[in-house]
Structures are given as structure tokens and as C-alpha cells.
C-alpha positions as CSV (number, residue, x, y, z in Angstrom):
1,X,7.3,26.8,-26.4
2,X,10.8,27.0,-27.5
3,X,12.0,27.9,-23.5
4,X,10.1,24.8,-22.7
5,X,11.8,22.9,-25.3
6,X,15.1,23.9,-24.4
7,X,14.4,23.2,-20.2
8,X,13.4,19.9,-21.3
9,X,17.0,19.7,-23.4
10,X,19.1,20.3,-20.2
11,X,18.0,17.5,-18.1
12,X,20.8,15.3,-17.4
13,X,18.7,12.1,-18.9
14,X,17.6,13.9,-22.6
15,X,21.6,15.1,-22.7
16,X,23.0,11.0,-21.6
17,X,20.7,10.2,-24.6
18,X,21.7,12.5,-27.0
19,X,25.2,11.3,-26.3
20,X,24.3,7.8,-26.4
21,X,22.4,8.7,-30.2
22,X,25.4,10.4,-31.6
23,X,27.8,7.8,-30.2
24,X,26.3,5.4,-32.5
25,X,25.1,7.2,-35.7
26,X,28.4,8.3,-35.6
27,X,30.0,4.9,-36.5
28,X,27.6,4.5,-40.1
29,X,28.5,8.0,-40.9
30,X,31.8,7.6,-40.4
31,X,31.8,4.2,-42.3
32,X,31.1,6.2,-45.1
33,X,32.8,9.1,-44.7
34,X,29.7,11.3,-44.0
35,X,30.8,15.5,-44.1
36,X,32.7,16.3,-41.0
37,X,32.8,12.5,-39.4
38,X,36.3,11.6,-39.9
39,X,36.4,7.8,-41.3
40,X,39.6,6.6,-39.3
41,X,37.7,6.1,-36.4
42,X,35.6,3.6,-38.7
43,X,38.6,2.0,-39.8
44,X,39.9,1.8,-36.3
45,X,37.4,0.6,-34.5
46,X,36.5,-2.3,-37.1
47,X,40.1,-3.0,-37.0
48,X,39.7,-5.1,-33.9
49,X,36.7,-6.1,-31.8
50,X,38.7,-5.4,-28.7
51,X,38.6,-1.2,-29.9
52,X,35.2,-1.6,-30.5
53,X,34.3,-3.6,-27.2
54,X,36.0,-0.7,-25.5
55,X,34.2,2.5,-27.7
56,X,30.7,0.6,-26.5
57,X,31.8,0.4,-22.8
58,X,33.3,3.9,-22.8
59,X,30.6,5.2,-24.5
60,X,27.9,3.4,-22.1
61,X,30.1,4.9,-18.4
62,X,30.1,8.7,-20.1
63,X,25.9,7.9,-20.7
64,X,26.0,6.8,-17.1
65,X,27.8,9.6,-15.7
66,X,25.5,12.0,-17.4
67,X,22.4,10.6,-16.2
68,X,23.3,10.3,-12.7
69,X,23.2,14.3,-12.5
70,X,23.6,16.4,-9.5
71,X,25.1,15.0,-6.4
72,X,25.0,16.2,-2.7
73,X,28.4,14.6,-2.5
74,X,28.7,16.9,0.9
75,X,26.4,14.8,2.4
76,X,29.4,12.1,3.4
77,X,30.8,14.3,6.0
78,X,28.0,14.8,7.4
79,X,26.1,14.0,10.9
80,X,22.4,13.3,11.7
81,X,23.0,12.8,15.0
82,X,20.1,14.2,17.4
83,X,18.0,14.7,14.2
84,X,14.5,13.6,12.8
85,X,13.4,13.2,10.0
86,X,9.9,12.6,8.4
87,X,9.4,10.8,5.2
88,X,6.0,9.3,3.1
89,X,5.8,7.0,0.4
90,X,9.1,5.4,2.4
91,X,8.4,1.8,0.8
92,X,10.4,2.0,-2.0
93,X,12.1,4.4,-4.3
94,X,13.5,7.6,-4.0
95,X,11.7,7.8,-0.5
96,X,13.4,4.3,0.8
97,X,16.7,5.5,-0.3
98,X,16.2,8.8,1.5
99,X,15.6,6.9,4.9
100,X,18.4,4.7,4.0
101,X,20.4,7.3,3.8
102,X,19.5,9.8,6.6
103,X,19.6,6.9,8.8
104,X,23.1,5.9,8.0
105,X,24.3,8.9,9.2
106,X,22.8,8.6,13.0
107,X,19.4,10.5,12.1
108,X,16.3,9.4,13.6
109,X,13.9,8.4,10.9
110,X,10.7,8.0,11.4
111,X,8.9,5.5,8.5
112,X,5.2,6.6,6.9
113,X,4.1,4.3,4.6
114,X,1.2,2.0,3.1
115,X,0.3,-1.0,6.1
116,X,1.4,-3.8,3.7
117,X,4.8,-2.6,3.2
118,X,6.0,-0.9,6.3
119,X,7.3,-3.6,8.0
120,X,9.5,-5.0,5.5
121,X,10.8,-0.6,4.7
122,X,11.1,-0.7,9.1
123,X,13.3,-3.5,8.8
124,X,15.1,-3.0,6.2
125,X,16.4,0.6,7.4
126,X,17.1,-0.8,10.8
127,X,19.4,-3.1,8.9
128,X,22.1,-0.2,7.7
129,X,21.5,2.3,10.2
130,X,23.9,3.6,12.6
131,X,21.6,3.3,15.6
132,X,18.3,0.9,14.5
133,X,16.5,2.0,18.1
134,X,16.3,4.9,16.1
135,X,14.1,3.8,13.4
136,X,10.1,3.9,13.5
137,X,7.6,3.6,11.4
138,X,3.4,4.2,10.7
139,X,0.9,3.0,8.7
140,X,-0.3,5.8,6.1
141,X,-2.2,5.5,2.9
142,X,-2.1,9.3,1.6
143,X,-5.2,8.3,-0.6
144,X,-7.0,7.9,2.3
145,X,-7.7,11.2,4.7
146,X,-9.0,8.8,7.4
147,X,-6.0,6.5,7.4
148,X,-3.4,10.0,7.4
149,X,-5.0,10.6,10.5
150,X,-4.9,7.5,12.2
151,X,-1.4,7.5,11.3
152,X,-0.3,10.7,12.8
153,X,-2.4,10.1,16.0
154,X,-0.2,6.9,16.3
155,X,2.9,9.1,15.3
156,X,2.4,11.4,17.9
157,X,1.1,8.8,20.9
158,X,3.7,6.8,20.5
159,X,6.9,9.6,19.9
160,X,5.0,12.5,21.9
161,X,3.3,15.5,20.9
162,X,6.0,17.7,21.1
163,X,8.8,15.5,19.6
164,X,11.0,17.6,17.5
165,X,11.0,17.8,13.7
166,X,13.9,18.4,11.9
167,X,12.5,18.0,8.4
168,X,9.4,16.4,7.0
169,X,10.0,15.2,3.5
170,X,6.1,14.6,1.3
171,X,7.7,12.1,-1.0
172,X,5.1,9.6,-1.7
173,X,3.1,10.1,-5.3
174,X,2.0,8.4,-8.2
175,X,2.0,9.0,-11.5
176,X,-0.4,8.7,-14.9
177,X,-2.4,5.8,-13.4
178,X,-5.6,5.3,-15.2
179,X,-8.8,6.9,-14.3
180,X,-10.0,6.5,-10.7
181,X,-10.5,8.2,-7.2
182,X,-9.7,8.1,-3.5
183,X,-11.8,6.8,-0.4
184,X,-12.4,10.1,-0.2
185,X,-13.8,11.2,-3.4
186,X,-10.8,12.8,-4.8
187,X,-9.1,12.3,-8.5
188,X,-6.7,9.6,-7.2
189,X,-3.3,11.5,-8.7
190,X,-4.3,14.7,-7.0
191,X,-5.4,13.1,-3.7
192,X,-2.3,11.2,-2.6
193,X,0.1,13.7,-4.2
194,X,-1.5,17.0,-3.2
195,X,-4.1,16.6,-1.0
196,X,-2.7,13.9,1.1
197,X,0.2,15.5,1.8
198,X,-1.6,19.0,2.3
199,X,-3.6,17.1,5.1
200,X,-0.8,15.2,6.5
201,X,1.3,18.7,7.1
202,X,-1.8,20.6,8.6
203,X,-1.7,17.6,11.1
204,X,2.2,18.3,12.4
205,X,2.0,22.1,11.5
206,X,2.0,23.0,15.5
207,X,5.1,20.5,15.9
208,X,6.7,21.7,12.8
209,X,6.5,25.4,13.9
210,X,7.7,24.7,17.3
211,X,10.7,22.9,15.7
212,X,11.6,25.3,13.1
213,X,11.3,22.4,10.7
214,X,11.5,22.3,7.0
215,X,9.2,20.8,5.1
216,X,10.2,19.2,1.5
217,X,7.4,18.4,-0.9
218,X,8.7,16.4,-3.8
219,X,7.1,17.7,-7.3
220,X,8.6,17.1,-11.0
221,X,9.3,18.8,-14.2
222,X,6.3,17.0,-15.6
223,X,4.7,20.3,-14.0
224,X,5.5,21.7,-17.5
225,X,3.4,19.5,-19.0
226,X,0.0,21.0,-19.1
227,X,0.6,24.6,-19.2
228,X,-2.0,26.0,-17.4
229,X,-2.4,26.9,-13.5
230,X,-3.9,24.8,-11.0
231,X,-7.2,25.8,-10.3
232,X,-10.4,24.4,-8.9
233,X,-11.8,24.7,-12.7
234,X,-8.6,22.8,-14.6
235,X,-8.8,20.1,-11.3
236,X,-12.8,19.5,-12.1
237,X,-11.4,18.9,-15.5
238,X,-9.6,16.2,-14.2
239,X,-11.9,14.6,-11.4
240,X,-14.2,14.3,-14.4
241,X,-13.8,10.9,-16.3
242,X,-14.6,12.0,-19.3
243,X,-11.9,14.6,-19.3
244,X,-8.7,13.3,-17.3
245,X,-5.7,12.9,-19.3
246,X,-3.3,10.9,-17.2
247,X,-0.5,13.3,-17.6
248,X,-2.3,16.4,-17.3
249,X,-3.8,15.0,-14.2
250,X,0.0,14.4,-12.6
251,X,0.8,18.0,-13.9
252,X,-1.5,19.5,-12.1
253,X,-0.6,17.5,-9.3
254,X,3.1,18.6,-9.7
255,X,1.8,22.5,-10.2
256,X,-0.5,21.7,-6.6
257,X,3.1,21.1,-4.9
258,X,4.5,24.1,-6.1
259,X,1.6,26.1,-5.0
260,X,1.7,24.3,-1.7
261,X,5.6,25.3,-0.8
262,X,5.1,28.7,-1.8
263,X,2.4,29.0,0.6
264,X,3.8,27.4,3.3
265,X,6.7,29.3,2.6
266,X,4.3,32.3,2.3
267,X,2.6,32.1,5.6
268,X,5.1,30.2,8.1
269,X,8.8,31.3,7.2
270,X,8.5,34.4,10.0
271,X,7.7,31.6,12.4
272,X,10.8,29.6,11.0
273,X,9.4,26.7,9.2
274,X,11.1,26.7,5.4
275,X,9.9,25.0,2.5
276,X,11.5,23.4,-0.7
277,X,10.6,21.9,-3.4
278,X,12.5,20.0,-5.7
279,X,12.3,17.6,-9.3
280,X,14.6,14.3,-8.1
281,X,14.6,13.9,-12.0
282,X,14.1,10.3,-13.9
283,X,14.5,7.7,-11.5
284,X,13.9,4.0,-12.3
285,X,11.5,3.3,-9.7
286,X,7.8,1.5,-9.6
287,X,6.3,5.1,-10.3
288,X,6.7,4.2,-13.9
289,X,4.4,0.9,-14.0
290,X,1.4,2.9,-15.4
291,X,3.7,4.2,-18.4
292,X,3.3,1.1,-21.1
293,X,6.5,2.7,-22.8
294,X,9.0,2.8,-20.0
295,X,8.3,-0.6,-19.5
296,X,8.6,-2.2,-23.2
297,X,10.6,0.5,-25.1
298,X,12.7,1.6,-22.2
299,X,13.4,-1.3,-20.2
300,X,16.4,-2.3,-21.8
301,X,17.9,1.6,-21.3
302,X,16.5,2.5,-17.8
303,X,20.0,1.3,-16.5
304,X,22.0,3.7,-18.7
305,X,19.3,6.9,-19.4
306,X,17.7,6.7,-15.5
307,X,18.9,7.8,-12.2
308,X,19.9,5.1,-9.7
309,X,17.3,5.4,-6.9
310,X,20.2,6.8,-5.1
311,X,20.8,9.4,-7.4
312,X,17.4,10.0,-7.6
313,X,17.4,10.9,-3.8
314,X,20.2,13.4,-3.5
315,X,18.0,16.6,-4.1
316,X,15.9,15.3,-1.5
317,X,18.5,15.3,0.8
318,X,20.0,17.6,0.0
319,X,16.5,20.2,0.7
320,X,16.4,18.1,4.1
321,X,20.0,18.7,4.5
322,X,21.7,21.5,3.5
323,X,22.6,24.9,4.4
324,X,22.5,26.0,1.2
325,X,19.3,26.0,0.0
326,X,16.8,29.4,0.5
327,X,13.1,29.0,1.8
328,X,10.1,28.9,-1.4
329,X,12.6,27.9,-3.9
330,X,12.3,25.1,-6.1
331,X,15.6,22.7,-6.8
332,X,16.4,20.2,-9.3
333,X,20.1,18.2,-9.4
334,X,20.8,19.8,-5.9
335,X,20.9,23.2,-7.1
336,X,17.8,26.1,-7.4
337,X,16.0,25.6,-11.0
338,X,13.8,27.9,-12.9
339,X,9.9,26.9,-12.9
340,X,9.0,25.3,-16.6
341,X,5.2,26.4,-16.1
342,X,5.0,29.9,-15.8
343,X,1.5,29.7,-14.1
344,X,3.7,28.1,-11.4
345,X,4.9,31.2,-10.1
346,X,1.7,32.6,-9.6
347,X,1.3,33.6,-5.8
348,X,-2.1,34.6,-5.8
349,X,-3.1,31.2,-7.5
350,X,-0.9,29.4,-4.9
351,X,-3.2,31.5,-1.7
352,X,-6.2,30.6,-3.9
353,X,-5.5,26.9,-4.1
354,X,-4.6,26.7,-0.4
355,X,-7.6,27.9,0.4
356,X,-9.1,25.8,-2.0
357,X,-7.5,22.4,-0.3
358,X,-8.1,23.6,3.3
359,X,-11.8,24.0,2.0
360,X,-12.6,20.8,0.2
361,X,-10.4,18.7,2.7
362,X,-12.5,20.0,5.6
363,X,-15.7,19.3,3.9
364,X,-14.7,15.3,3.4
365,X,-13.6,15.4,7.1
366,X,-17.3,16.5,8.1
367,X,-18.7,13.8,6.1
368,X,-16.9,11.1,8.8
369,X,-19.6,12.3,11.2
């Protein structure tokens, strides 16, 4: 518990606000003369408004600069030319910004994302991108196994079966929604952020291995939060209604990505296909709209404690990106992290879970019939 306490410590957003909490209680204590808070800076900041005006603005850019954490700040020199790169949930957020960004740099970028937004994402990335020819996009719901396939047949009609992969990036998730399930029978949390995706890959896995692609799954620290390993017993527990917890569900969704790059890591790295997966860290993004707190408590610090939806990208990048990242590993502020759920680590979990989703997918594909 303490370990987990201090993981949670380090991230960039509790550290931007513990600085923003001690930049204020410091001016009361110093006001009056509180043990080891000098009182000159009360009396020179009260002294004029203009001091003051500049403490608050000083102390609001250092908040800021904390927050933003890691950047791939290699990424600028870089070119994307003859490249291609894959990315769900490309509507908005840190998956939009990815695109935007790959794109910029003369990558082809090819768009998944619900029908009733991919348009407006297409055009939009066309808009900044070095080359817009080189800009597609598919309609994909990932909580729908039927519509994932319809996607990628379209995908691979209309780009070719063999057209080269250099990175497919599983961004697309939700998180703590309220109690409901997929087209397809699944505990909605776990069906478009694990099983979705898990179906979607399986789909491109003969294109991926002939590309030598990498394959980024996007999971999150909140995989701490239920400490326990993903099963087929703890996800009953949360397919049930009268035992889903909103953020135990996304946990175990989170834990289900883990266990997914280690496998794929596990059973495809000799045939060249690498796998990362990464925590983009708190992002203020739409993911939040199920979170009553973020959006009443928060709202007026999102700007401050939050990562930019650019800043919330760069570990995604740089997984997609960089040559310094190693196969099976999990990254958070563009460097390799330590797992916060032990039960994460667990390989023979991560085979029995696989086999698990290869299972339980298969059996709602028969159903189609």
C-alpha cells in the first residue's frame, strides 16, 4: 500500500498540485509567521498588488510546467515520410492529437473511428498535414465486433491487403461510465477497451507480422486501482450489475491491456512485431464526462493540474516512434515505468487471459450465423 501510495505521489499532476497547495498555504502561514515560513515574503507581497499579481502567475507557469510531464521533444526532427500509422478512438483526444501529429511530419495516417465523427477527425487532419492525399479514414465502433470488422474489411479493400504497417496505436477507451454492455454482450468498459482492440489486432495480425509493425495499446495507472489480476472470475464480477464498480471495471480493463502487450510481445516478437504499452497520464479530454467530480470540482483546475491533449500524446508517439523504447515494456512520461499492480506482471495470467479473449470473442462471432 505504501509503494502504491508513493507511485501515485510521483505523477507529474499529484506533484503540480502539491506545488500549487503549498504555494498558497504558504502566504497565511507566512502572514503569521508560522515555524520555518519566513514572514517577509508576506510583507512583500502585500506590499503591492503588482508582487502579488506576479507570485500568482509565476506560481500558476511552474504548476503548468509540472503537469505537462515527459516530452518526446525528439519528435521535431523527425520524418514520417513512407510511413503508416494506425490509430482508434482518432475523434478526439489524445488519439486526434496523435494523428495530428504523425501526419504533420509526412506520415500516412490512416483514421479509425466512430461513423458520426470520422469525417469531421478526416478533415480536420487533412487540414495540417504535410501531404493530405495521405490521410484516410474508417468507420469503427470498438463496442461493436461486427462494425470492427466491417471496418477493417473496408481498410484493407480500399488500401490493399498487404499495405504496410508501420505502427498500430489501440487508443480508443472509455472510462467509469455507468453500468451497461456492448452489441455484443460484453461489460461495455472491457469490450471497447480490451476486447475491441484484441479483435481489431487479430484482424491485421498477418499484415502486422509481415510489416514488422509495432503495436501500441494505450492503458493507464488507474490499473492500480483494483488490486487484483484480470481474470475471467474478477471480469464476471464486473459484467454482473449487481457487482460493477465503475473504476474497478476500467482497472481491469487497464490490467486486460497489460496482459494483452505482454502477450503479443510473448508470442510475435521472434517474428518482429513489438509491443508497448504506455499511461499518457491526466489529460483533459471527454474521457472524463462520466466523473461528476472532474467536471464540477475540477473544472476550474483542469487547465493548470491536466495535460494539454498534446502532452497527453507524447508517450504515444513516442512508443509509435522511437528507437528507444524495448518490446513488452510499459511507459509512462516517454520513459519505461514500473507496473503499480503487481498482478500486472503476471505472465501466466496474461497467456490465460489471451486465451480467455480469443475464446469468448470467437463464441460471439459464431452467434452472427
Amino acid at each position: 500500500m505504501v509503494n502504491l501510495v508513493l507511485y501515485f505521489l510521483g505523477q507529474p499532476e499529484t506533484k503540480a498540485l502539491l506545488t500549487l497547495f503549498v504555494s498558497i498555504i504558504i502566504l497565511p502561514l507566512s502572514a503569521f509567521s508560522a515555524p520555518l515560513v519566513p514572514h517577509f515574503i508576506w510583507v512583500f507581497l502585500r506590499s503591492s498588488y503588482l508582487f502579488l499579481g506576479i507570485y500568482f502567475v509565476g506560481v500558476c507557469c511552474l504548476v503548468r510546467w509540472i503537469a505537462r510531464g515527459g516530452q518526446y521533444d525528439a519528435l521535431k526532427t523527425k520524418d514520417l515520410s513512407g510511413k503508416t500509422y494506425l490509430v482508434t478512438g482518432s475523434a478526439g483526444g489524445i488519439g486526434k492529437q496523435t494523428a495530428l501529429e504523425l501526419s504533420k511530419l509526412g506520415a500516412k495516417v490512416v483514421l479509425f473511428a466512430r461513423p458520426s465523427n470520422l469525417q469531421q477527425t478526416i478533415s480536420d487532419v487533412k487540414k495540417v498535414a504535410r501531404d493530405a492525399k495521405l490521410v484516410s479514414g474508417y468507420p469503427i465502433d470498438l463496442a461493436d465486433l461486427r462494425s470492427i470488422k466491417t471496418g477493417i474489411e473496408q481498410y484493407k479493400k480500399s488500401e490493399g491487403e498487404d499495405a504496410p504497417i508501420t505502427a498500430l496505436i489501440n487508443n480508443a477507451g472509455v472510462m467509469a461510465c455507468p453500468y451497461s454492455t456492448t452489441k455484443d454482450g460484453f461489460e461495455t468498459q472491457m469490450g471497447t477497451n480490451h476486447f475491441g482492440h484484441f479483435y481489431l489486432t487479430q484482424l491485421l495480425l498477418p499484415q502486422l507480422i509481415k510489416s514488422k509493425s509495432r503495436i501500441v495499446n494505450v492503458s493507464s495507472l488507474a490499473h492500480a486501482m483494483w488490486q487484483v489480476p484480470c481474470t475471467s472470475d474478477t471480469y464476471a464480477k464486473q459484467l454482473n450489475k449487481q457487482t460493477y464498480t465503475p473504476w474497478n471495471a476500467y482497472a481491469l480493463s487497464k490490467t486486460a491491456n497489460i496482459y494483452f502487450t505482454h502477450e503479443l510481445h510473448r508470442r510475435f516478437h521472434t517474428q518482429g512485431v513489438t509491443s508497448y504499452v504506455l499511461h499518457p497520464g491526466g489529460v483533459d479530454t471527454g474521457l472524463q464526462r462520466h466523473v461528476a467530480m472532474s467536471q464540477v470540482f475540477f473544472a476550474p483546475l483542469r487547465m493548470l493540474l491536466f495535460k494539454t491533449q498534446l502532452e497527453g500524446a507524447q508517450t504515444n508517439l513516442f512508443c509509435a516512434v522511437s528507437d528507444d523504447v524495448v518490446s513488452g515494456k510499459y511507459y509512462s512520461d516517454c520513459r519505461e515505468t514500473e507496473l503499480a499492480n503487481p498482478h500486472a506482471n503476471n505472465s501466466e495470467q496474461a497467456r490465460e487471459w489471451w486465451e480467455y479473449s480469443e475464446k469468448i470473442v470467437a463464441e460471439k462471432i459464431k452467434q452472427w450465423d
